[in-house]
N, C-alpha and C positions, 0 to 999 in steps of 0.2 A: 586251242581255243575252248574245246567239249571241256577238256579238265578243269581250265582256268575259271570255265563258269562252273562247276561242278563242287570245284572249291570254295569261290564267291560265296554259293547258297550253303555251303557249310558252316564256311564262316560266319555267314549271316543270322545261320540259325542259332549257333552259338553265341554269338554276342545277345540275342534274341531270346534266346531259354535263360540265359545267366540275368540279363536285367532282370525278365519276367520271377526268373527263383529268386536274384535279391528283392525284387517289391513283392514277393511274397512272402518271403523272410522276414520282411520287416511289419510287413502286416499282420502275419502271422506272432511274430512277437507283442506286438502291440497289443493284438485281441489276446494274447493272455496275461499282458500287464495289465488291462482293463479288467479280464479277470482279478486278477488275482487283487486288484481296485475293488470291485466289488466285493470278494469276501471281506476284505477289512470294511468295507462299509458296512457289512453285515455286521460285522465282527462288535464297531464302532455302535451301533443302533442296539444291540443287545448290550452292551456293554453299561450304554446310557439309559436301557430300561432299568436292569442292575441297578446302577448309582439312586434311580428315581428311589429304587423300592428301599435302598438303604438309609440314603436321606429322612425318606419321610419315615423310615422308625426313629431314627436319628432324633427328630424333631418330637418324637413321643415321650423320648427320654427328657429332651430338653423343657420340656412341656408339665414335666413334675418340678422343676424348678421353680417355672412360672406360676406355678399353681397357689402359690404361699401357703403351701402345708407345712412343710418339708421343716421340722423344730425336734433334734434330738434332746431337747433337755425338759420335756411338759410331761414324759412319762406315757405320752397319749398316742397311742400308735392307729389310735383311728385314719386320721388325716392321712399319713403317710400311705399306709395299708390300700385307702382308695385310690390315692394317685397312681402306685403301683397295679393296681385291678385296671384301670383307664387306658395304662400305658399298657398292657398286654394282650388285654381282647384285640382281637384281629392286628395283633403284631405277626412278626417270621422269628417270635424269640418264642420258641416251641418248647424251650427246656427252662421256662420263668426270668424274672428280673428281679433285682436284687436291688438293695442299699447297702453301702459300705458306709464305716465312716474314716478319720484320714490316716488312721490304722492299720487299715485293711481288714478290719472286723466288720461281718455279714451282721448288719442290724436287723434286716428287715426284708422280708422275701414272698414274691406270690407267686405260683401258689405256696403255698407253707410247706416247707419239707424241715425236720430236724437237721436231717445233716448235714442241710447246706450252712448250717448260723457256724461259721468257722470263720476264720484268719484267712484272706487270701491275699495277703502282701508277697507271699512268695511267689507268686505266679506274676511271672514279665508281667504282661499285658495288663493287670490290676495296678500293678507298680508304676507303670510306666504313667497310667491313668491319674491313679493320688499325685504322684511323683510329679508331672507337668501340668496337670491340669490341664489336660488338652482330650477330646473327643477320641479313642480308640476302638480301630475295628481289627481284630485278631486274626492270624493262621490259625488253620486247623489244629486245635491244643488238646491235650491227651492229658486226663487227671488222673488222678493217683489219691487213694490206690486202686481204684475202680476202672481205670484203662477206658474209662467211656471221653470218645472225644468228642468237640464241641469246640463253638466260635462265641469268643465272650467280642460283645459291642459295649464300650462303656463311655459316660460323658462326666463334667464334671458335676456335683450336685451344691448346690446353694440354699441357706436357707432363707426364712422370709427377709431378712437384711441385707443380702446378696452378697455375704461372704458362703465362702468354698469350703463345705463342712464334711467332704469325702466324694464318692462317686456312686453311680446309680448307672445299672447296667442289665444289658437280655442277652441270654446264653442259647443260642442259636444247633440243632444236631444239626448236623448235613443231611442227614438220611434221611428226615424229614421230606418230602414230599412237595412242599410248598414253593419251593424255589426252582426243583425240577420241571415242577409244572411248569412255569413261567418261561424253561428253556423250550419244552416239548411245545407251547403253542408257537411257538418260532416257528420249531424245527417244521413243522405242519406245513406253515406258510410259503418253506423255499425247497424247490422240486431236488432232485438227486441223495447219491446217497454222500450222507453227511453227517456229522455231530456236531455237537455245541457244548463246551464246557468253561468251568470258575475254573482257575484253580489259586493259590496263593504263590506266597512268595517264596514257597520250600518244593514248588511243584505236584503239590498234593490238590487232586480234584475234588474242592469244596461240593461241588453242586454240577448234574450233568441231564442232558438230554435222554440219558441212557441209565436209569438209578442203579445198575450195577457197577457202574466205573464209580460211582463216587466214594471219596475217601483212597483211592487208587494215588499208586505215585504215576504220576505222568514225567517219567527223568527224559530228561533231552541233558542230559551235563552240564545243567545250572544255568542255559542259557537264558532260557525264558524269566530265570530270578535276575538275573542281571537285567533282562527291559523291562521287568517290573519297579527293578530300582533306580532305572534311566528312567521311565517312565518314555518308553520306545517303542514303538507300534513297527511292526511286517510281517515278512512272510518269512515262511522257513519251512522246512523239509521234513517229514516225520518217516523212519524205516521202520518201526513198528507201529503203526497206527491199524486203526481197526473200520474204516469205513465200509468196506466191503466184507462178505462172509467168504473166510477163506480156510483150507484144513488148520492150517499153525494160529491162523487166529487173527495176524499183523498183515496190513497190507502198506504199500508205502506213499503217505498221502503228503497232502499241502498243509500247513496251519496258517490260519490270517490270524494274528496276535496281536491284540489291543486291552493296556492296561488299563486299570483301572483308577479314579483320583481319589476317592473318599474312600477306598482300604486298600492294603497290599495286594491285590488280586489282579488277576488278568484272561481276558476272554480269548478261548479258541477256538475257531470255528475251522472245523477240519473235513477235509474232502480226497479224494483220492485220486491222487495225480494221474490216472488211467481215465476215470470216469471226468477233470477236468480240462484234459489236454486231449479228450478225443477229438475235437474238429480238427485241432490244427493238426494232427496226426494223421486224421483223412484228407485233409486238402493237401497234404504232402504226398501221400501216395497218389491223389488224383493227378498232381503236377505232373509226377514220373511218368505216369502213363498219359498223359499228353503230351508231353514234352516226347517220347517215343514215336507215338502217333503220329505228331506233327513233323517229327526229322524225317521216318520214312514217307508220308506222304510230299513234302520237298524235295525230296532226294528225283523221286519218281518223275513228278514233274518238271524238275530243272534237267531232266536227261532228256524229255522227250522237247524240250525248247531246244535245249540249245544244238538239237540237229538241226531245227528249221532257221535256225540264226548264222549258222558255222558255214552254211553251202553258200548263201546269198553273200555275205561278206567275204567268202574268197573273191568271190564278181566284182565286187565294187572294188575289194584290194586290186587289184588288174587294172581297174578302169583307173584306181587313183593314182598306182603307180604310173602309167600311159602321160597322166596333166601332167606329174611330175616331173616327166622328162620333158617335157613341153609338146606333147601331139595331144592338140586342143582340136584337131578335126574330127576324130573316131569317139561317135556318141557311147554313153554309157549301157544302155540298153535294160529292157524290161527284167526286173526281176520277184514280181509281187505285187501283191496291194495292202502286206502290210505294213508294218511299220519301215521292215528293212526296205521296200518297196518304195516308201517313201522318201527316204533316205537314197534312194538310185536317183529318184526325179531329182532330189536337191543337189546330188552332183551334178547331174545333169544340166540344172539350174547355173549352179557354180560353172562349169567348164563352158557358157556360153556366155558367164558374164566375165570371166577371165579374159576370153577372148576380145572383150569388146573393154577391157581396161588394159590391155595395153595398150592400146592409141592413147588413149587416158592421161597414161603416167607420163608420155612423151611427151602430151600439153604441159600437163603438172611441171615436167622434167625443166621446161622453157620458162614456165613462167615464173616457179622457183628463183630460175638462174636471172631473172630479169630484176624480180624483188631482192634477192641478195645485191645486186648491184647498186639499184636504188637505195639500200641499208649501206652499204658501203659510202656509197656518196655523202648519206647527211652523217657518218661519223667524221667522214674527210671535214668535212663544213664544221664539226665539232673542232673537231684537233687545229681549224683553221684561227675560229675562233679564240680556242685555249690561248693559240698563242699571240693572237692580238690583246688580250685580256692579261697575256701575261709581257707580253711589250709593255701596253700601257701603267702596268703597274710598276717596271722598269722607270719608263719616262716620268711617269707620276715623280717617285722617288726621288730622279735627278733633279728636275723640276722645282722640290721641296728644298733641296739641297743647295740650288743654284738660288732661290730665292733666298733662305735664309742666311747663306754667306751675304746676297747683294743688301738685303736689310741690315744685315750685322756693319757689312762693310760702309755702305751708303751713311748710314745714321748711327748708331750706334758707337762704331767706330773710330768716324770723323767726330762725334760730339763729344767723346771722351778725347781723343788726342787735342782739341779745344779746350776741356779742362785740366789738361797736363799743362799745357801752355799757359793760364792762367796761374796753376797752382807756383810754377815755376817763377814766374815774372814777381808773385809773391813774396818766394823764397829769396831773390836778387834782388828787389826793392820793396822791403816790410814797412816799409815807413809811408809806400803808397797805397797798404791795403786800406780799403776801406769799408763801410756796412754794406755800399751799395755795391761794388765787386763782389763781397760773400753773399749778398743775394743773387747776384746773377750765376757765380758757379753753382749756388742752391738749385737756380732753377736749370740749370745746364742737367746737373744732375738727374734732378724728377724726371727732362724730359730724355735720357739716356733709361731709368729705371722704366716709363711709359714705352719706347718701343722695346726693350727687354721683355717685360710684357707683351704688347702687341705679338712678339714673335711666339712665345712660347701659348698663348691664346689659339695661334693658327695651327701648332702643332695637336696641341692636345689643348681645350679649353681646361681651366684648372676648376670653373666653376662646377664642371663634372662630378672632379673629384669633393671640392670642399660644398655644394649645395644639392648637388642631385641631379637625378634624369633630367628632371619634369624642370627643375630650375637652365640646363645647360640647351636643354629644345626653345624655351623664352628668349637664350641669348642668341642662339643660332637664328631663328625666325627676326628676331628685330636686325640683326645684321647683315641678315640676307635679305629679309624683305623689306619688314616697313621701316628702315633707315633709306630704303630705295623709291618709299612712297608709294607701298602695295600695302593695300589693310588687308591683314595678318588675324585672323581669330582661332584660338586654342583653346579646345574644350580635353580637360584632365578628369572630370567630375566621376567616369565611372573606371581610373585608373592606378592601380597600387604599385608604385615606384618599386617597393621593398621585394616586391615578387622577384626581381631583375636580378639575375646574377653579374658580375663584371662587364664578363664577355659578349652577355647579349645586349646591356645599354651602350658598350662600342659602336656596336652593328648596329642598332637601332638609330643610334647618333649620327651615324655615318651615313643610314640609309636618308635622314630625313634632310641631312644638309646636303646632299646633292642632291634630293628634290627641291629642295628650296632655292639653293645656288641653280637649276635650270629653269624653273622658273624664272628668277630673275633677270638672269640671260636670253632664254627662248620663248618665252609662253606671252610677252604682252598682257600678264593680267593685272585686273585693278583688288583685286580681290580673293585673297586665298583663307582657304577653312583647315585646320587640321586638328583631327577629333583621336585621342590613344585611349584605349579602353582594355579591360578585361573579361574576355568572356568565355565561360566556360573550359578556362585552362589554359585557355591561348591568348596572345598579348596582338591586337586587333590595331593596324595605324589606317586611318582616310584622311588621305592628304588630295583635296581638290582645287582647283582652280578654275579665272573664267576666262580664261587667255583665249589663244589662237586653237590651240590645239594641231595635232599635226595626225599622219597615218604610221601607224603604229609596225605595219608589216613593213612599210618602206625603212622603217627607222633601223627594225631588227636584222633586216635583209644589211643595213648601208654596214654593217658592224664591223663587212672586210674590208672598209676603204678607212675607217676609224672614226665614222659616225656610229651613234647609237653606244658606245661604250660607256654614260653614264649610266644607263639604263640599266645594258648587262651588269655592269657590277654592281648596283643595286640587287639585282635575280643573283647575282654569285652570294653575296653578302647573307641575304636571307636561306638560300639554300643551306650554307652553311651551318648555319640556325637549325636545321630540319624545317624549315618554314619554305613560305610561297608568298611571292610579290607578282601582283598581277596589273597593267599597265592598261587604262581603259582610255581612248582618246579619239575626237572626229576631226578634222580642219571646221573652223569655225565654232566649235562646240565647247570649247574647254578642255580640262583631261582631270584624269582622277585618278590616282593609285593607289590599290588597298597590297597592306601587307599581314601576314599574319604568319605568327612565328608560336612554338608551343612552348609553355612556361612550366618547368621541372618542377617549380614549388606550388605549394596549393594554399588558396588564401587564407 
């Protein structure tokens, strides 16, 4: 028992440490996907300062368009000259701005340098510029033969007519100062150690937190130019990065990478995966050493329980084995007040109240055997029933059988072997037929085809079949009742014929003509109601009268002398149905029977 429990709390703890390390695992993940959430938002917010600052030179350029100076053919390079002066002061195009026209010839430049008035169609990015007429922001581009590199920004230029007379452009150093700045007040603002860099679509650091990285190849293996050309924002792993100061120089950090939309560039805000991943690296070590902590202080205490558990429970093992041979005399006896302790009173409890249910079950055991008897009895009275029910439907049959040969034979029969006799007498003296003979065999006839009818009416009315429910219960009620001089009222008004399948205007047919047919017979009344309706799924009959009425128990009780069998097969009829017909009736009072049967279709 010591082990078993000793095992238990191992188990325990283990299943217990292992949840506790997966919801920390996943917390722990979580809090550095949020991380690593938050650089890219940094990432993102610097990125969208950027665009502001490129835009709105963007807009400086576009703004000499607007200007209506902009007329290469007056000779007058005043106009132009200040648009360019406007567009410059407190621009990031530190290395001047230029006019081309759609040549690629430098018209026009400030500040004024000679050597810039050249041809610069051979340079992509001018090219590309004349070329589409479309807005260009350049890579880090390397001229020649001066090797000075530099970021040409170009838009397209228009003149006062608003056609497209070349491009007008600011030629941007990296080394410049002014953009750096822009990343260093970041860098200011968010604690640890970290950098912030441009770089383009070759991998080259336009612009840095740190001005000695810039113009730097930052290669990660072209990765970062392919989500520049997705235009793909995450994260990614850097094995030479430089966050921290280290001998070799590289340490190995995070990048959050977010491109850029108004030029081929992309922001990385980089950190070092040492200095980002320390919490969850110390709540992992703190686990361990809790999770230790915590097994040896369980261990400790589930040894010293489960001696005080293991003694008291051999005691009660003894006492239980004792009931279980049956000596309910020899109490359990004191062993504590704690829990096990509690646990002795409750067998204690148990072995006096054992004792006091076995007399118990002996009652039980009688009175069991007295209600089985009783259940036996009313299925005897069932099966008694069945087969007076199934007598009578025997005798029904014959009954039907002996009636319709004596109808056939009585009248039918006779009335035709009268017409053979006449047709005959015809045939042997034609010279005595006459109109009024063929009218009489006519009507011998009709009244041969009348009870041909009649009989087949009592088997199955045909009205059933050729007019309907609600028409075949009009003919059943006039021929049982008010042909017998019982007023008859039928209310159909809340009843739909078409819901009825076959089978159940049978039964329902059947059920109403042997109420009607006992009335007529037993009830004495002057007045009968019967109301079919539809309600709520189910097909609802009240069929009442204001007869005699009679006692309903006596009727159900007489069922094994062969009273009351109209009734029951009324109750079989409807069962059948999945339905219920219920018989309400006083001596003197009338009687009433509702049936209700459930209707498969839906209205």
């Amino acid at each position: 028992m010591q082990k078993r429990i000793l095992a238990a709390v191992i188990f325990s703890i283990t299943i217990i440490l292992a949840t506790l390390g997966l919801i920390s695992y996943l917390r722990v993940q979580d809090s550095i996907e949020r991380s690593y959430g938050d650089r890219l938002g940094m990432s993102s917010m610097v990125g969208k300062y950027i665009e502001h600052i490129l835009e709105e030179n963007l807009t400086r350029l576009y703004d000499i368009s607007l200007s209506d100076r902009v007329d290469f053919t007056d000779n007058d390079w005043m106009p132009e000259r200040a648009a360019l002066k406007a567009a410059y002061e407190y621009s990031i195009f530190t290395d001047g701005v230029f006019m081309l026209d759609q040549q690629g010839s430098v018209r026009l430049t400030y500040p004024y340098r000679e050597s810039a008035m050249v041809n610069l169609l051979g340079n992509p990015h001018v090219s590309q510029a004349v070329r589409y007429r479309k807005p260009v922001i350049s890579n880090v581009f390397t001229e020649h033969p001066s090797g000075r590199k530099v970021i040409y920004v170009l838009v397209p230029l228009r003149n006062r007519s608003g056609d497209v007379v070349g491009a007008v452009g600011g030629v941007i150093n990296p080394t410049n100062s002014m953009l750096s700045r822009a990343l260093q007040t970041v860098q200011a603002e968010v604690r640890g150690n970290h950098y912030i860099e441009i770089i383009d679509a070759n991998e080259v650091v336009v612009t840095s937190d740190k001005p000695a990285r810039i113009l730097e190849h930052h290669d990660h293996g072209g990765i970062l130019s392919k989500m520049i050309k997705a235009r793909a924002s995450g994260v990614k792993f850097c094995s030479h990065g430089y966050s921290q100061a280290k001998p070799d120089g590289l340490t190995k950090d995070i990048l959050a990478f977010v491109p850029l939309t108004v030029a081929p560039w992309g922001v990385i805000f980089g950190q070092s995966e040492q200095n980002l991943l320390m919490p969850a690296d110390q709540l992992k070590t703190d686990f361990v050493l809790l999770a230790v902590l915590f097994t040896g202080t369980a261990l400790v205490f589930a040894a010293g329980v489960s001696r005080t558990i293991v003694v008291p429970l051999r005691t009660l093992t003894a006492a239980a084995n004792g009931i279980a041979k049956g000596d309910l005399t020899r109490p359990v006896g004191d062993v504590g007040t704690d829990e096990v302790g509690a646990l002795a009173r409750s067998f204690e409890v148990m072995r006096e109240r054992l004792a006091r249910s076995l007399d118990s079950i002996h009652q039980y055991s009688t009175e069991l055997e007295s209600r089985v008897y009783e259940r036996t009895m009313q299925l005897e009275d069932k099966r008694r029933q069945n087969e007076l029910l199934l007598k009578k439907l025997i005798s029904s049959q014959e009954d039907e059988r002996k009636r319709v040969a004596r109808e056939l034979h009585d009248e039918a029969l006779q009335t035709l072997s009268a017409i053979l006799m006449s047709i005959e007498m015809c045939r042997l003296h034609p010279e005595l037929i006459t109109p009024e003979k063929v009218s009489k065999i006519k009507e011998t006839v009709v009244l041969v085809i009348n009870d041909m009818n009649n009989v087949i009416q009592n088997l199955r009315p045909t009205v059933l079949d050729d007019l309907g429910f609600e028409a075949a219960v009009a003919w059943i009620l006039d021929r049982n009742l008010r042909d017998k001089g019982i007023h008859c009222e039928l209310d159909t008004r809340s009843f739909v014929a078409e819901l009825l399948a076959p089978q159940m205007e049978i039964a329902l047919f059947r059920i109403i003509q042997e109420a009607s047919s006992n009335i007529a017979r037993h009830a004495g009344a002057k007045n009968t109601y019967v109301h079919i309706r539809n309600d709520q799924g189910r097909i609802n009959i009240y069929i009442d009268d204001d007869g005699d009425g009679f006692d309903t128990r006596s009727a159900l009780e007489t069922t094994f002398t062969g009273r009351g069998l109209g009734i029951m097969g009324m109750k079989e009829r409807a069962s059948l149905m999945n339905g219920r017909l219920t018989v309400c009736s006083t001596p003197g009072a009338g009687t009433m029977i509702f049936c209700t049967i459930p209707c498969p279709r839906e209205a």
